[in-house]
VOPAGU-2260 file (C-alpha; in pm, 1 decimal, decimal comma):
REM VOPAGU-2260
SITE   aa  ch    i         X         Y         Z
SITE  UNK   A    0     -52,9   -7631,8    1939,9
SITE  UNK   A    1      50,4   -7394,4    2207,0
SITE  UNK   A    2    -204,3   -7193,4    2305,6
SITE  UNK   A    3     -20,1   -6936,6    2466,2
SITE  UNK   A    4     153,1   -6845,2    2129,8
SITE  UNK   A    5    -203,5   -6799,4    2003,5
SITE  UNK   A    6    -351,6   -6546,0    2226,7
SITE  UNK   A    7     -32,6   -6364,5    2211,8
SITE  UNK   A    8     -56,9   -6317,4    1853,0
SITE  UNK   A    9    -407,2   -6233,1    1915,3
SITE  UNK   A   10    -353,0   -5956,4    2171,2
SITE  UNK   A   11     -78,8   -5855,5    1925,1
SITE  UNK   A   12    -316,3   -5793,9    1634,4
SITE  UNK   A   13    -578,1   -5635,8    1867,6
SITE  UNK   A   14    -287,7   -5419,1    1961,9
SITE  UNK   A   15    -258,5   -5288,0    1635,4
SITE  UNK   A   16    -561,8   -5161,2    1592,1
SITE  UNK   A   17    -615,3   -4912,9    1820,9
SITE  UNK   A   18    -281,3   -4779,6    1662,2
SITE  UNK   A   19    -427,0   -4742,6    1302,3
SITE  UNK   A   20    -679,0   -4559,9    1441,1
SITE  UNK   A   21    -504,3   -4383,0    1657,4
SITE  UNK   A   22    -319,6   -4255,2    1353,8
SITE  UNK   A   23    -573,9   -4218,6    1170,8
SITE  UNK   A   24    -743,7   -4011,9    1424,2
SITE  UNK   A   25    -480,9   -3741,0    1436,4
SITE  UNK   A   26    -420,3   -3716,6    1083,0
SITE  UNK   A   27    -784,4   -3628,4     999,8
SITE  UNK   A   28    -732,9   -3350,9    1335,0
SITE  UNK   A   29    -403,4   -3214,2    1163,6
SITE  UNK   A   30    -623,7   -3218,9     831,1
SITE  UNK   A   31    -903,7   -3007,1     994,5
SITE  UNK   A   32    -681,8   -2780,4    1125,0
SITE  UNK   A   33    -471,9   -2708,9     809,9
SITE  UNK   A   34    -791,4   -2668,7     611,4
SITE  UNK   A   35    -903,7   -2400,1     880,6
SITE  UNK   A   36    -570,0   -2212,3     874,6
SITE  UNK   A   37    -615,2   -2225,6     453,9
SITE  UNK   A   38    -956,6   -2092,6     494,2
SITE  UNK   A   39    -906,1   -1836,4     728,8
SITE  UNK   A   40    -618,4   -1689,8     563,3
SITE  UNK   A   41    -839,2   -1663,3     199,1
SITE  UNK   A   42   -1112,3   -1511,2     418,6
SITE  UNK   A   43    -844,6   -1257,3     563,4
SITE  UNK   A   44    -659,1   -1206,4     207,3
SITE  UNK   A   45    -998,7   -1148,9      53,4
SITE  UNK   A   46   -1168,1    -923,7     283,5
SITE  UNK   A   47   -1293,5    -584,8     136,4
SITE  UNK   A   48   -1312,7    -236,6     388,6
SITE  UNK   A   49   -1634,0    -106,2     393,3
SITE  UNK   A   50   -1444,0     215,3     358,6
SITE  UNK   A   51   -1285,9     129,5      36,0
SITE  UNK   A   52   -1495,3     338,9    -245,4
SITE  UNK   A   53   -1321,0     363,1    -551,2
SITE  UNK   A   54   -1416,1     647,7    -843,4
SITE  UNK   A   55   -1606,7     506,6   -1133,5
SITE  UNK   A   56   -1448,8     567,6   -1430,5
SITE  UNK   A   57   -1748,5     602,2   -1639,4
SITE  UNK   A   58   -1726,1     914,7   -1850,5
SITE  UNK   A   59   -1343,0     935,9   -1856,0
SITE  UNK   A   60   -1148,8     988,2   -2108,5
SITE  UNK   A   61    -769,6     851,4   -2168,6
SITE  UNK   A   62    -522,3    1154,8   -2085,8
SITE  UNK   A   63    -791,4    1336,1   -1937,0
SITE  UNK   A   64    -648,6    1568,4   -1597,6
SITE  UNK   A   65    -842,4    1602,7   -1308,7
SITE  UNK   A   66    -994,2    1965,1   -1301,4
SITE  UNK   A   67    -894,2    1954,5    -913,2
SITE  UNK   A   68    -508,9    1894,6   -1015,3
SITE  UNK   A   69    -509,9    2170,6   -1244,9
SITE  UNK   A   70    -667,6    2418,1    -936,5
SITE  UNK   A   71    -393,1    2280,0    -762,3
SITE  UNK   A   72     -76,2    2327,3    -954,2
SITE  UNK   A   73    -199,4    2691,5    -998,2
SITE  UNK   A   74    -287,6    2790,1    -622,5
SITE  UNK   A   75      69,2    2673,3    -573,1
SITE  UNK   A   76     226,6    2833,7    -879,2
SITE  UNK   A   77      -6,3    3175,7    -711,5
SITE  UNK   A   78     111,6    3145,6    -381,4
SITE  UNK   A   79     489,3    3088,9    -476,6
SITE  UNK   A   80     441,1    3425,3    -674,5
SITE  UNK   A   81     366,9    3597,5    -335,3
SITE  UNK   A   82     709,6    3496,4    -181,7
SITE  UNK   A   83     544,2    3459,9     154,1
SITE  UNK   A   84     415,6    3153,4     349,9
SITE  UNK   A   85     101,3    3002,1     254,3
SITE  UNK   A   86    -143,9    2693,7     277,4
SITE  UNK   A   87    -296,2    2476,7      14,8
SITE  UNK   A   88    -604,8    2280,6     116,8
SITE  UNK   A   89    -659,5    1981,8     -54,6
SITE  UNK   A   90   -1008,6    1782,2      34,4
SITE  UNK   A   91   -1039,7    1378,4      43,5
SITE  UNK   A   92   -1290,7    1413,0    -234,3
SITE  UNK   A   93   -1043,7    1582,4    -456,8
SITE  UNK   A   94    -740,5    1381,2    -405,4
SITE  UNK   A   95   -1002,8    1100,4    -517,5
SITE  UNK   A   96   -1046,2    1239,1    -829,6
SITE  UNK   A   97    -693,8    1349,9    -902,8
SITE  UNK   A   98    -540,3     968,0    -837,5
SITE  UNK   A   99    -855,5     799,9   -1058,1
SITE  UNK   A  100    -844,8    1020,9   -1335,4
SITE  UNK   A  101    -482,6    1041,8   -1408,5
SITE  UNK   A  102    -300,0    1365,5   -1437,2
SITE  UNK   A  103     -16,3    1212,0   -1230,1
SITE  UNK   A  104     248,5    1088,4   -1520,3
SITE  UNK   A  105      35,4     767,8   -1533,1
SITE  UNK   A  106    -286,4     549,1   -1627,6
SITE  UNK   A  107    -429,0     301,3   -1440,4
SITE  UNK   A  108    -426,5      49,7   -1474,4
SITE  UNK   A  109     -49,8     -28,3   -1345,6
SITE  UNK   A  110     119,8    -382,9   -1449,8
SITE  UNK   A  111     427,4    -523,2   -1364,1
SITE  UNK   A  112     506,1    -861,0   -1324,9
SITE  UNK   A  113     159,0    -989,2   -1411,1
SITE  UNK   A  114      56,0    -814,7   -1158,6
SITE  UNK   A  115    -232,6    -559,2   -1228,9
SITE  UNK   A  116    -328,2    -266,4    -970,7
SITE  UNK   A  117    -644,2     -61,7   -1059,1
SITE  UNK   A  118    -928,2     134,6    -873,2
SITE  UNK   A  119    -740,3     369,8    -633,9
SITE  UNK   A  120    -903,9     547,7    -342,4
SITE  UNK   A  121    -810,4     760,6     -22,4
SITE  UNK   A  122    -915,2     791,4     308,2
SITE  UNK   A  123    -753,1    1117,8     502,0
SITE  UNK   A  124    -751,3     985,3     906,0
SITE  UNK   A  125    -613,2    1231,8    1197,1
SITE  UNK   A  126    -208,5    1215,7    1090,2
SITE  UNK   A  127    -222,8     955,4     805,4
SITE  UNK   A  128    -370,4     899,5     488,6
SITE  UNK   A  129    -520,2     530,4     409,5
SITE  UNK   A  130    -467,2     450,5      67,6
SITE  UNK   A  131    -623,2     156,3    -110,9
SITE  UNK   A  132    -645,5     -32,8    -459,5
SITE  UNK   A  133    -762,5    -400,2    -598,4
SITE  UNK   A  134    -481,1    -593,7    -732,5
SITE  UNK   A  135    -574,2    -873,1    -920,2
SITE  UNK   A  136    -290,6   -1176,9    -970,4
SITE  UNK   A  137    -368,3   -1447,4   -1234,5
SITE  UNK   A  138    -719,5   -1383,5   -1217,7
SITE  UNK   A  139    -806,3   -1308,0    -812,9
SITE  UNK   A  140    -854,1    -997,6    -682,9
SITE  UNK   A  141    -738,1    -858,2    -354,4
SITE  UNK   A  142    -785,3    -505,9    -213,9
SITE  UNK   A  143    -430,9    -363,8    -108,1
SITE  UNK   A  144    -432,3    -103,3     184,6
SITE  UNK   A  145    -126,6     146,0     271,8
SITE  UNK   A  146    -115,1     344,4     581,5
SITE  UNK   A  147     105,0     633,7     488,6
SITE  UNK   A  148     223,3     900,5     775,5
SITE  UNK   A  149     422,7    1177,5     669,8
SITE  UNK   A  150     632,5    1338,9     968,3
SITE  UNK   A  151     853,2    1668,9     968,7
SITE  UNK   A  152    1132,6    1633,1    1199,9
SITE  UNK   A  153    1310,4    1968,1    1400,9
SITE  UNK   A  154    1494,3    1979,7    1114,6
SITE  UNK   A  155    1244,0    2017,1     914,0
SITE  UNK   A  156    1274,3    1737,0     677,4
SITE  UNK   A  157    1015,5    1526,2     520,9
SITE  UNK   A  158     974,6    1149,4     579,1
SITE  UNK   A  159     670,1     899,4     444,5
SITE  UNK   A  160     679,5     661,9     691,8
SITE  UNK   A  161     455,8     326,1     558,0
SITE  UNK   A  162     256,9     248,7     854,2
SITE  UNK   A  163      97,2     -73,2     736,8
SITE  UNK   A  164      27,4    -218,4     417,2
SITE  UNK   A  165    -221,5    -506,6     333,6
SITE  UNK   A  166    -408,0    -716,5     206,3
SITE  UNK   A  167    -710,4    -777,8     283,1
SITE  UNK   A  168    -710,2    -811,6     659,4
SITE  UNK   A  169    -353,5    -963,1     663,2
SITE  UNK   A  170     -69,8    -703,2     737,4
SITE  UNK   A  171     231,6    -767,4     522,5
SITE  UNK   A  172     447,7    -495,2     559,5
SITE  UNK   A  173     788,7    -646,6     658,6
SITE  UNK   A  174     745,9    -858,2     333,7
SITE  UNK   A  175     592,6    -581,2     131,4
SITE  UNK   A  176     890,8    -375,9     198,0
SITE  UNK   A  177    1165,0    -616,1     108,5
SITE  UNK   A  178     988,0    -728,9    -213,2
SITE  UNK   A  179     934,2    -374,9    -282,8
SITE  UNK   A  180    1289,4    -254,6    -184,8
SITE  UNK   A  181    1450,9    -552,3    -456,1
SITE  UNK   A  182    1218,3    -451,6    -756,3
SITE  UNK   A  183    1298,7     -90,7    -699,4
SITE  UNK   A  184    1691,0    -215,8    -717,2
SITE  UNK   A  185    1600,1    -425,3   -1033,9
SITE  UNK   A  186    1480,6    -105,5   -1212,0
SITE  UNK   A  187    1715,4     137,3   -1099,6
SITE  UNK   A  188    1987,4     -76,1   -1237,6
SITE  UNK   A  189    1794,7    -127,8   -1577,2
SITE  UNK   A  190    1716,7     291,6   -1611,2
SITE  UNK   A  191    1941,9     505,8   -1407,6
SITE  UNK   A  192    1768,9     750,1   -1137,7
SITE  UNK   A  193    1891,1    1069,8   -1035,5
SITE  UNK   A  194    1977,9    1052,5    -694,5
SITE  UNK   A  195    1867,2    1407,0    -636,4
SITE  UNK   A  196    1554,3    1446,3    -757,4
SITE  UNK   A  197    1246,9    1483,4    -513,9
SITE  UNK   A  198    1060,0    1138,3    -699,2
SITE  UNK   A  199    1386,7     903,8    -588,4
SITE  UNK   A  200    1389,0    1103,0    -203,6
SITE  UNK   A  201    1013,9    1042,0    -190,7
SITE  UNK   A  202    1101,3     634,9    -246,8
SITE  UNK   A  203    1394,2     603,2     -44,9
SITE  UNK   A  204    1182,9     755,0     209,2
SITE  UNK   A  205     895,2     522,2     129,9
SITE  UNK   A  206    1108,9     186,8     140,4
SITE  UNK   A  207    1365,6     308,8     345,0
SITE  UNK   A  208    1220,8     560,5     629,7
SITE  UNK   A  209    1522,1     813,1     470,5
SITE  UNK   A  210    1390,9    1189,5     573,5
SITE  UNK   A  211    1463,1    1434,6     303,0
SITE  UNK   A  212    1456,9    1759,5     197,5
SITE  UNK   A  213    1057,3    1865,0     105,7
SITE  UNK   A  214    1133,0    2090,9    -204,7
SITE  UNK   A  215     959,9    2071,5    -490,8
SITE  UNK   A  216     852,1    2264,0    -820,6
SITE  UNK   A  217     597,5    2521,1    -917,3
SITE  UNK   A  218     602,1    2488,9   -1260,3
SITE  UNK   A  219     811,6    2888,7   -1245,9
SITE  UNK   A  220    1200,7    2754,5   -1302,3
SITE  UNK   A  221    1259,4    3029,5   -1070,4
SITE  UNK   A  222    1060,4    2929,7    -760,2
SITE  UNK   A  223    1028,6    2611,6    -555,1
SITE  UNK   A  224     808,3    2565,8    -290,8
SITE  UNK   A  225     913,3    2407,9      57,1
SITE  UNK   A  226     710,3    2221,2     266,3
SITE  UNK   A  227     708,6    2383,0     614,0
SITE  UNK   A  228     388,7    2115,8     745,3
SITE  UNK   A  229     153,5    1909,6     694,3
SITE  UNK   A  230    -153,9    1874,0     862,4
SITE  UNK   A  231    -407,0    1581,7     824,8
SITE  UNK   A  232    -776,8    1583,4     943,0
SITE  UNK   A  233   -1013,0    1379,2     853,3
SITE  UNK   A  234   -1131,8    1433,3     538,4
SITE  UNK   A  235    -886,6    1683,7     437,3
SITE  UNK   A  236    -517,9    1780,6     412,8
SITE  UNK   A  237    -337,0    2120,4     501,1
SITE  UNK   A  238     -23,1    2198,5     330,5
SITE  UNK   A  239     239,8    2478,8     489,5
SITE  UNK   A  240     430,3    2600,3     159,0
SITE  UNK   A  241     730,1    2856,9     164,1
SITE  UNK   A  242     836,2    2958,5    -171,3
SITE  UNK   A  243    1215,2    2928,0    -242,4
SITE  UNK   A  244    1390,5    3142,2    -540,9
């Protein structure tokens, strides 16, 4: 027998296995790693704000309006009467109340899609207002955070520019938007909007960055209000209102 055959078929198979483990070796690396990324993005998609501090609901009633809307609606149905310039001050801790406990053409919770959205809440920051909710999708909930900043350009037209929105700790707003933008399309094809009232300008400014023109109703047919500015502290928002006949 030729020996030499033999030890090269034995340096052959030694060979061989340094290669399966080798292998072996970098699939359980690419393994840890992939189960790191997976974990890290849960922990991110699950994280709560400390700041987030929704309204219970305990003690509300279905079709119940906030006391704090209703003081609203009439200090700007007053002030419109006066047919000069004035301000409305509306306080973080009322705007809480008015989004939780309805008054606002809808009940929470919101569904579409399988997709439930419940527990609002709003934090007023220095030129923006953070406003957050827990989704919950087939069973998991997530807490979804929108950075809204409303602007008034030099000609004096509105726009609601989204900041950021997430979830969690993950920012998703180029997604968000585009998702957003083609179920908006899907239900404006299925019931007709009209293109001129101030609820479609407010979401084409939302999805779109479109400015518009801030006019809106006092509940008098013959006045509208205009909004000249808007001012937000923390903790509180300042609205500049002109009335319009």
């Amino acid at each position: 027998m030729d020996s030499s055959k033999t030890e090269k078929r034995e340096i052959a198979g030694e060979s061989k296995v340094p290669k399966k483990r080798s292998r072996l070796k970098r699939l359980v690396i690419w393994l840890f790693i992939d189960l790191t990324v997976a974990a890290a993005v849960i922990i991110l998609l699950l994280y709560r704000p400390e700041r987030y501090e929704p309204l219970s609901d305990a003690g509300f009633k279905p079709g119940q309006v906030s006391p704090h809307l209703t003081l609203f609606t009439a200090s700007v149905y007053n002030g419109a009467q006066l047919k000069e310039p004035f301000d409305v001050n509306v306080s973080e801790e009322e705007i809480n109340d008015i989004i939780a406990h309805g008054g606002l053409d809808w009940d929470w919770p919101l569904e579409n899609d399988g997709v439930m959205l419940y527990a609002p809440a709003a934090v007023l920051e220095p030129g923006m207002a953070v406003l957050m909710g827990t989704a919950n999708i087939r069973g998991m909930e997530f807490v979804v955070t929108i950075k809204l900043e409303p602007t008034i350009d030099e000609n004096g037209l509105l726009n609601l520019t989204v900041g950021k929105l997430k979830i969690g700790a993950m920012n998703i707003t180029p997604i968000a938007k585009m998702i957003a933008k083609k179920m908006y399309a899907e239900q404006v094809a299925d019931v007709p909007m009209v293109e001129d009232s101030w609820q479609t300008k407010i979401v084409a400014s939302l999805l779109n960055d479109e400015p518009f023109e801030p006019v809106f109703p006092t509940g008098d047919e013959k006045v509208r209000v205009r909004v000249e500015k808007v001012d937000i502290k923390k903790g509180e928002i300042r609205i500049r209102l002109i009335p319009m006949r």
